[in-house]
C-alpha positions in Angstrom: 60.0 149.0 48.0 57.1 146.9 49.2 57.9 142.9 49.9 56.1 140.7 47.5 53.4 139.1 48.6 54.0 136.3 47.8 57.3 135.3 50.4 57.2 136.1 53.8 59.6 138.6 55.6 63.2 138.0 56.5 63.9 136.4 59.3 66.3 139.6 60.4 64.5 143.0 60.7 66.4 146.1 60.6 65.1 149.3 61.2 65.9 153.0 62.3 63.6 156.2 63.0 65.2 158.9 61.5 65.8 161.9 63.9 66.3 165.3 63.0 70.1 164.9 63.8 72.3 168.2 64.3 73.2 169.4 61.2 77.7 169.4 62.3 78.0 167.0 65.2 78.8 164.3 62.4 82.0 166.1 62.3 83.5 164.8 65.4 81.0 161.6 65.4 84.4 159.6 64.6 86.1 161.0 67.6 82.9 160.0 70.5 82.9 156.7 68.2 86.4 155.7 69.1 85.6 153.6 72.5 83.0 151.7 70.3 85.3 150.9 68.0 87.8 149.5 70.1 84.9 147.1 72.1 83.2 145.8 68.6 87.1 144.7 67.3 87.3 142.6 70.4 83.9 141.6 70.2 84.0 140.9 66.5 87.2 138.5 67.3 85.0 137.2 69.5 81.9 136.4 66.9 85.0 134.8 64.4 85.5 132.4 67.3 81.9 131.9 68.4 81.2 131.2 63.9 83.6 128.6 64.1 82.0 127.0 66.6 78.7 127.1 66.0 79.7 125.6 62.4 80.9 122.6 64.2 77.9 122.3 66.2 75.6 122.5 63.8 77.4 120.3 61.5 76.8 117.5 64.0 73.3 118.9 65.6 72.0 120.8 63.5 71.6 123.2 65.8 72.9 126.7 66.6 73.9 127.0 70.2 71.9 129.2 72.4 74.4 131.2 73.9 76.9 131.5 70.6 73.7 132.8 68.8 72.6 135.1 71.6 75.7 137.0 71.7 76.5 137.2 67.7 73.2 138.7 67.6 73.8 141.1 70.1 77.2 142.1 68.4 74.9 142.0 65.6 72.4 144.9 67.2 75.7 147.0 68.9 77.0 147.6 65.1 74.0 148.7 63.7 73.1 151.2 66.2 77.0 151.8 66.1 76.4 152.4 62.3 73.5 154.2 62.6 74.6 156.7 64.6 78.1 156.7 63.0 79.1 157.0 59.4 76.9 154.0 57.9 73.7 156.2 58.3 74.0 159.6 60.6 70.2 158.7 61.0 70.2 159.8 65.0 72.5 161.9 67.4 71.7 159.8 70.6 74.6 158.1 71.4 74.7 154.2 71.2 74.5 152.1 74.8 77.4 150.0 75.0 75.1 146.7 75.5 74.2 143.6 73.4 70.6 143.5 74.2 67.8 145.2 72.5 66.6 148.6 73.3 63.0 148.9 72.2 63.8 153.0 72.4 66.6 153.5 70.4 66.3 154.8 67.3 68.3 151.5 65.6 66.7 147.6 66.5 67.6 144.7 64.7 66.2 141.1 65.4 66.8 138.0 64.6 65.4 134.9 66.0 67.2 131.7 66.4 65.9 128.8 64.4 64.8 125.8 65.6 67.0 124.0 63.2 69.6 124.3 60.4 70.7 122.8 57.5 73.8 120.8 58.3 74.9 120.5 55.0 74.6 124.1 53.6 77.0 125.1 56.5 79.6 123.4 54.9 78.9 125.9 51.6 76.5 128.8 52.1 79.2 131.1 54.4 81.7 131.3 51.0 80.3 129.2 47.7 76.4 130.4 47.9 77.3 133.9 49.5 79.8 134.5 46.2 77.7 136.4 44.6 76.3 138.7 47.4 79.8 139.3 48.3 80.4 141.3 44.6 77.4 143.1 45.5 77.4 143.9 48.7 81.3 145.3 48.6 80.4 147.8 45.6 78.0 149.1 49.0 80.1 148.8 51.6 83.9 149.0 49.4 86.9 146.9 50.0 89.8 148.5 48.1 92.1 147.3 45.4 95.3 146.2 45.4 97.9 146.7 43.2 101.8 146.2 42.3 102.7 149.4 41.1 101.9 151.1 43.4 103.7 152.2 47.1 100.4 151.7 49.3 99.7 148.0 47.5 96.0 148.1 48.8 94.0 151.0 48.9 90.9 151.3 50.2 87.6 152.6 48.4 84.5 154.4 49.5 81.3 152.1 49.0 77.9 153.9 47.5 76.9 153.8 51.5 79.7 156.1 52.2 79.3 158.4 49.1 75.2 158.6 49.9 76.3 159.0 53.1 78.6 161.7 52.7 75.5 163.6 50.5 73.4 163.6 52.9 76.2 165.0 55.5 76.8 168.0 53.6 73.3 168.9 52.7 72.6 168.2 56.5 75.5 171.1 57.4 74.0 173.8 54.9 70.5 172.7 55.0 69.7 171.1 58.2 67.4 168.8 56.6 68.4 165.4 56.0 67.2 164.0 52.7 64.4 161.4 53.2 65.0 159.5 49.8 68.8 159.0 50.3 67.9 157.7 54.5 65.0 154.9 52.6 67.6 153.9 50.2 70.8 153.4 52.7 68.6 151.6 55.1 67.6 149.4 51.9 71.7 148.7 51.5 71.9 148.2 55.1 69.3 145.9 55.0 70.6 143.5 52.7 74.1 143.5 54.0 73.0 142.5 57.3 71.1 139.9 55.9 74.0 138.6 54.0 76.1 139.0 57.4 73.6 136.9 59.0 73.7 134.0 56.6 77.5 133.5 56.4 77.4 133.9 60.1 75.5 130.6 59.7 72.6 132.2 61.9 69.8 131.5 59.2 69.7 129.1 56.0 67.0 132.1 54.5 69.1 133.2 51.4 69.1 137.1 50.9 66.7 138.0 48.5 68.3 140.3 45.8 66.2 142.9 46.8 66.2 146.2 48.3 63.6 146.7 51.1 63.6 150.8 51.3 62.8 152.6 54.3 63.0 153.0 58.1 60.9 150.2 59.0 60.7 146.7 57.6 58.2 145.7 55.1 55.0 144.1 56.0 53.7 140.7 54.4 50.1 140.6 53.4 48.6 138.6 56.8 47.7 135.1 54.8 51.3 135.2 54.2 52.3 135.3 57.9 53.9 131.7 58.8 54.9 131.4 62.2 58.6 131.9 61.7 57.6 135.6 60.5 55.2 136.0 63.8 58.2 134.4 65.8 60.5 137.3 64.2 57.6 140.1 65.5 57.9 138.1 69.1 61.2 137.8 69.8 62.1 141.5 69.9 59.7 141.3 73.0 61.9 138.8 74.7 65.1 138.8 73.1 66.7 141.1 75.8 65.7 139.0 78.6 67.9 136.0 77.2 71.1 138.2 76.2 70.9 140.2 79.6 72.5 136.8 80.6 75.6 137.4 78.7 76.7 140.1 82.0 80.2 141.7 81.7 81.8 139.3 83.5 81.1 136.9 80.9 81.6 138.8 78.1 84.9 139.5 79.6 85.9 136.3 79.7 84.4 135.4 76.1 86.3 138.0 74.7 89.6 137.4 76.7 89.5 133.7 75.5 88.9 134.6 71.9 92.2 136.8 72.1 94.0 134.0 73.7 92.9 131.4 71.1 93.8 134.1 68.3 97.4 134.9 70.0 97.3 130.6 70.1 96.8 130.9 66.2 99.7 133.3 65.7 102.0 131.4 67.5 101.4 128.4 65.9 101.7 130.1 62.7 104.8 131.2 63.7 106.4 128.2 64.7 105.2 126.4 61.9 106.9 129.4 59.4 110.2 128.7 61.3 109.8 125.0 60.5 109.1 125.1 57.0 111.8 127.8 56.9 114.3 125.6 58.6 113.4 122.7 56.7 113.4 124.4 53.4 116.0 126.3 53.3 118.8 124.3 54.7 121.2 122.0 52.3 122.0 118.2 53.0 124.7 119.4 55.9 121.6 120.8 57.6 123.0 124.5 57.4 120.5 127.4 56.2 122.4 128.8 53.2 122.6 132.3 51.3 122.5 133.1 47.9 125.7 132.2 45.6 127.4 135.3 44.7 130.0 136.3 42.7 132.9 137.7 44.1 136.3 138.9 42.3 139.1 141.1 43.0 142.0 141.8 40.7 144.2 142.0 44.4 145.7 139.0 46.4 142.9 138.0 48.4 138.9 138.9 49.8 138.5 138.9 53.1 135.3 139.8 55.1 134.1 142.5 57.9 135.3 142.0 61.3 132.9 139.2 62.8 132.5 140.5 66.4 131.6 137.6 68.6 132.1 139.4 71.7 134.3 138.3 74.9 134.3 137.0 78.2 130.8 135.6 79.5 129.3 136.8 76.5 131.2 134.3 74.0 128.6 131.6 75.2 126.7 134.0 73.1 127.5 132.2 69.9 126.8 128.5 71.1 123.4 129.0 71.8 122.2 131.3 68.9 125.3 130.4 66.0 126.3 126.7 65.4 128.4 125.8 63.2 129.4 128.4 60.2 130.1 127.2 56.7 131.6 129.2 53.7 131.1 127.4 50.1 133.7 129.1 47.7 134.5 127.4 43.9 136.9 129.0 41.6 135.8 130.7 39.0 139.5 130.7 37.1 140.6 127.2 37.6 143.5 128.0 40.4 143.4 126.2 43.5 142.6 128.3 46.2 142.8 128.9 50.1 139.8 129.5 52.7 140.4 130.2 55.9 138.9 132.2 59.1 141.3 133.2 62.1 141.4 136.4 64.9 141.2 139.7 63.2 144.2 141.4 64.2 146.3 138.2 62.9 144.7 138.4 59.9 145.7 142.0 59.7 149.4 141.7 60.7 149.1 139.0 57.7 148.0 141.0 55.3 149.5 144.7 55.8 151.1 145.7 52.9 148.6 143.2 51.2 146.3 144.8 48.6 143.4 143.0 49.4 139.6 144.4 49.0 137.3 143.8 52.0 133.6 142.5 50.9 130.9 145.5 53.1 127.8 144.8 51.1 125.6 144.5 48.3 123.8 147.0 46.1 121.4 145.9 43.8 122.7 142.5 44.4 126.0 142.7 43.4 128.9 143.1 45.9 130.9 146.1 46.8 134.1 146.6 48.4 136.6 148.7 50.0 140.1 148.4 48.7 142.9 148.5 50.9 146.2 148.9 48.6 149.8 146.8 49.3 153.1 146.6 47.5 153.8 143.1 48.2 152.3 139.9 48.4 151.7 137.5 51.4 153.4 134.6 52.5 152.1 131.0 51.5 148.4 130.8 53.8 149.0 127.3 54.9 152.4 127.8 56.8 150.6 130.4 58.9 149.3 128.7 62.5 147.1 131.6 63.4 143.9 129.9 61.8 141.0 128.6 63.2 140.5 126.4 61.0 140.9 126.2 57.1 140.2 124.4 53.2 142.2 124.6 50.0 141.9 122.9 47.0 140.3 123.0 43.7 137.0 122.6 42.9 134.7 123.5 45.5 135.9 123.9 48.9 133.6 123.7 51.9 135.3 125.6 55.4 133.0 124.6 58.2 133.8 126.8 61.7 132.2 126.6 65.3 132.2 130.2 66.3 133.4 131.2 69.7 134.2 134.4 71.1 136.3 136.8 70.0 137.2 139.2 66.7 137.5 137.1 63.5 137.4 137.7 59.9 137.2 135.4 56.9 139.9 134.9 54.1 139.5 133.9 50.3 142.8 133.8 48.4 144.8 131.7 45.5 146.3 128.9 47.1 150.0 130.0 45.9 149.1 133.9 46.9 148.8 135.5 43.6 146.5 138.3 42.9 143.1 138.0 40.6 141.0 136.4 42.9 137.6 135.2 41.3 135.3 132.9 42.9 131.4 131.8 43.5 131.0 132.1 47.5 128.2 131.5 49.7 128.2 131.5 53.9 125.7 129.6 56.2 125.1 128.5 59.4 123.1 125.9 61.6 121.1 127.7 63.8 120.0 126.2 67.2 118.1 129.1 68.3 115.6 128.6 65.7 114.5 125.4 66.9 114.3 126.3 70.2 112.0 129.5 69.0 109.5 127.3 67.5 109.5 124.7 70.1 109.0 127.9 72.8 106.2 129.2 70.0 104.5 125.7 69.8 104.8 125.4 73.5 103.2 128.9 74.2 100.2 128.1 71.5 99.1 125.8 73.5 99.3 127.4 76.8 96.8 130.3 75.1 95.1 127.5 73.7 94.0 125.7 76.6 93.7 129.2 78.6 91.6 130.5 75.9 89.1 127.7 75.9 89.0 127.7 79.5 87.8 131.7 79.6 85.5 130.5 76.7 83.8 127.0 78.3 83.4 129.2 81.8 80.8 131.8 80.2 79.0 128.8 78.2 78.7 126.4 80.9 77.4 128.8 83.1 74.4 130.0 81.0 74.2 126.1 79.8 73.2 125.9 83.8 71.2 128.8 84.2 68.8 128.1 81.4 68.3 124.3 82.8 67.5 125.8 86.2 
C-alpha cells in the first residue's frame, strides 16, 4: 500500500528481506528462542523504568533523554529481529545478535530517530487516552485474551490475525517450501503499525499512527517534494545510530537492568507493606484485634470446646509473644441463658469433661461448622469453681474472653453458665498480631533499601554516558 503523497513517512521504519527460510526449523524456533526471551523480559522491565522516566523529563524539558531513548530503541530493534525470526514473521532463519544496535545486514532493521523536542503536554495523555483506540485495533493483531468467571482458567489467551497468518504461512512453508509473498507484505503491514503505536505510548514520538497499513518488506517512499528534514533525518540516522548505542556496553546494560529489578522488587515490597496496613487497619475492631467471621455454633450436649491449641514448650513458648498477642473469643447467646467462656491446659480440660458429652468444633464446610461428638452420661461440675483456667467470662449478653497465649497445650470452652446441655451461641475468635507490624515495617524498610540500590545501578550507566558524550 503506497504512502500518500501527501504526508511524509513515519518517523519509525520497519523493514525485513524475506529469505527463503527452511521450510521445518520453525518447529523448534521456540526452543533456540528461549535465551532471547529471558534477556528482552529483563530488558523490557528495564524500558517500563526508563518510560517512566523519560515522561518526567520531558514533562519538565521537553525533551527525551539521550541515553533513555537510545536504549528503548535498541530494545526496540532486538524485538523485532526477535520477532522476525520467531513467531511474529518466520521471515529469516539467521539467528538474531543478542545486541541493541543496528545491524545494517540483518535481514530485520528498525529506526527511529530521536526528536529534537516533544510535546509536554500530550505526554500526560497520548501513552493511554489518544492511544485508546489503536489499542482495540492493534490487540485483534497481536491478541490479549479474555477473561471470564465461569470459567477454571479465568483468562485465556487468544491467537491474534499475526499468529493465525502466521501459522499459514508455516504450514504451507513445511509442504511447500515456499513462503507466501502476499501473507509476508501484509504481516509486515501489522507489524508496522504496532510498532508505531509501541513507539508513541513509549513517548518516543508525538507522530500519531496513521490508520493505515503500509504493506511490504521495505517502507514506503514519499514523493521527494514531500521529504522534510525529519523524514531525511529518519534515512540518516540508521547510518549512525549504532555508533551512539554501542555506548550502552554490557556492563552498563547490566547495571540498567539490575536497577530496574531492584526498583520493581522496591515496588512489590511497598505494595506489600502497604496491603498489610490497610489489612491491619481494616480489619481490626475498636480493641485493635483482627477479627473472624461471626458463626453460628450449637450443640444439643453440655458444652463446645475447640481443637487442641498447640503453643509448643520450653524455648519455643517465646514463640507466641512475638507472632500472637493477645487472643479474644466473642460469644453471645443465642437462647437467652447465661453462659461460661473459658480457655485452660488441655489435659485439665479433659479430666473436666470425661464423661461430658460435649462436641469438639474441627472445621467448616461450606461455611457452616462441623464437629466431632464425644458422648458422656453425666454432666460437669459448676465451670467457675474450677481453678484450672487461664482465664475466663460469664454472663449474659455478649461476653468478651481476652487471653495472652503462652506456651503450652490449651483448648477453649463454651458452656451454659449452670452446666446444662443445648448450647447455642454466635462466636467469633481474634487476635492482635505484632508480627504483622513488624512485617511491614521490615517490608517498608527493605523497599527502600532496593530503592536507593536500584537508582544507584541506574544513575551509574546514565552519568557515565552523560560524561562521555560531553567529552
Amino acid at each position: 500500500m503506497a504512502a500518500d503523497s501527501a504526508t511524509v513517512i513515519h518517523p519509525l521504519r520497519l523493514e525485513g528481506n524475506l529469505d527463503q527460510a527452511s521450510r521445518a526449523l520453525w518447529l523448534v524456533k521456540w526452543l533456540l528462542l528461549i535465551p532471547h526471551y529471558i534477556v528482552l523480559f529483563f530488558l523490557w522491565l528495564t524500558v517500563g523504568v526508563f518510560t517512566v522516566l523519560a515522561f518526567f523529563a520531558i514533562l519538565v524539558t521537553g525533551r527525551y533523554p539521550r541515553a533513555l531513548f537510545d536504549f528503548n530503541v535498541g530494545v526496540l530493534r532486538w524485538s523485532w529481529r526477535v520477532s522476525f525470526y520467531g513467531y511474529g514473521a518466520l521471515g529469516t532463519d539467521r539467528y538474531p545478535p543478542f545486541s541493541l544496535r543496528d545491524d545494517p545486514s540483518y535481514p530485520a532493521r528498525l529506526v527511529l530517530p530521536r526528536p529534537e523536542r516533544l510535546s509536554r503536554g500530550l505526554v500526560l495523555v497520548k501513552w493511554w487516552l489518544l492511544a485508546i483506540p489503536h489499542y482495540l485495533v492493534v490487540g485483534l493483531f497481536v491478541g490479549v485474551g479474555t477473561y471470564s468467571t465461569d470459567s477454571d482458567l479465568p483468562w485465556t489467551p487468544q491467537v491474534g490475525l499475526i499468529g493465525v497468518l502466521v501459522l499459514v504461512a508455516a504450514v504451507v512453508l513445511l509442504f511447500r517450501r515456499h513462503y507466501p509473498a502476499g501473507i509476508f507484505d501484509f504481516v509486515m503491514g501489522l507489524h508496522r503499525w504496532v510498532y508505531r503505536l509501541a513507539a508513541y505510548v513509549l513517548l518516543m514520538t508525538d507522530r500519531y499512527p496513521p490508520f493505515a497499513l503500509d504493506q511490504g518488506g521495505t517502507e514506503p517512499e514519499p514523493e521527494p517534494e514531500h521529504v522534510d528534514a525529519a523524514s531525511a533525518a529518519v534515512t540518516a540516522e540508521g547510518e549512525h545510530d549504532g555508533g551512539r548505542t554501542k555506548d550502552w556496553t554490557l556492563p552498563k546494560v547490566l547495571s540498567a537492568v539490575a536497577g530496574s529489578v531492584a526498583l520493581a522488587t522496591s515496588l512489590a515490597l511497598f505494595a506489600g507493606g502497604a496491603a498489610l496496613a490497610v489489612l491491619d487497619v481494616s480489619l481490626e475492631d475498636d480493641d485493635e484485634f483482627l477479627m473472624s467471621d461471626t458463626k453460628v455454633l450449637t450443640s444439643s450436649a453440655a458444652a463446645i470446646t475447640s481443637e487442641n491449641l498447640d503453643l509448643g514448650d520450653g524455648p519455643e513458648s517465646v514463640l507466641p509473644d512475638n507472632i500472637l498477642g493477645e487472643t479474644k473469643l466473642e460469644v453471645r447467646s443465642l437462647t437467652g441463658r447465661d453462659l461460661f467462656v473459658g480457655v485452660g491446659p488441655t489435659d485439665e480440660v479433659r479430666r473436666y469433661l470425661a464423661d461430658v458429652p460435649y462436641d469438639t468444633f474441627v472445621d467448616l464446610h461450606d461455611g457452616k461448622p462441623v464437629f466431632r461428638h464425644r458422648t458422656g452420661t453425666v454432666l460437669p461440675a459448676p465451670p467457675q469453681s474450677q481453678d484450672f483456667w487461664d482465664a475466663t467470662a460469664s454472663g449474659s449478653g455478649r461476653l468478651d474472653l481476652t487471653w495472652k497465649p503462652s506456651g503450652g497445650d490449651w483448648t477453649f470452652v463454651v458452656m451454659n453458665a449452670d452446666t446444662r446441655p443445648a448450647v447455642a451461641v454466635d462466636a467469633s475468635i481474634g487476635a492482635k498480631f505484632p508480627i504483622i507490624a513488624v512485617i511491614g515495617v521490615s517490608l517498608f524498610a527493605a523497599a527502600a533499601v532496593c530503592f536507593i540500590i536500584g537508582v544507584i545501578l541506574i544513575a551509574i550507566p546514565l552519568v557515565l554516558l552523560a560524561r562521555r558524550r560531553r567529552t
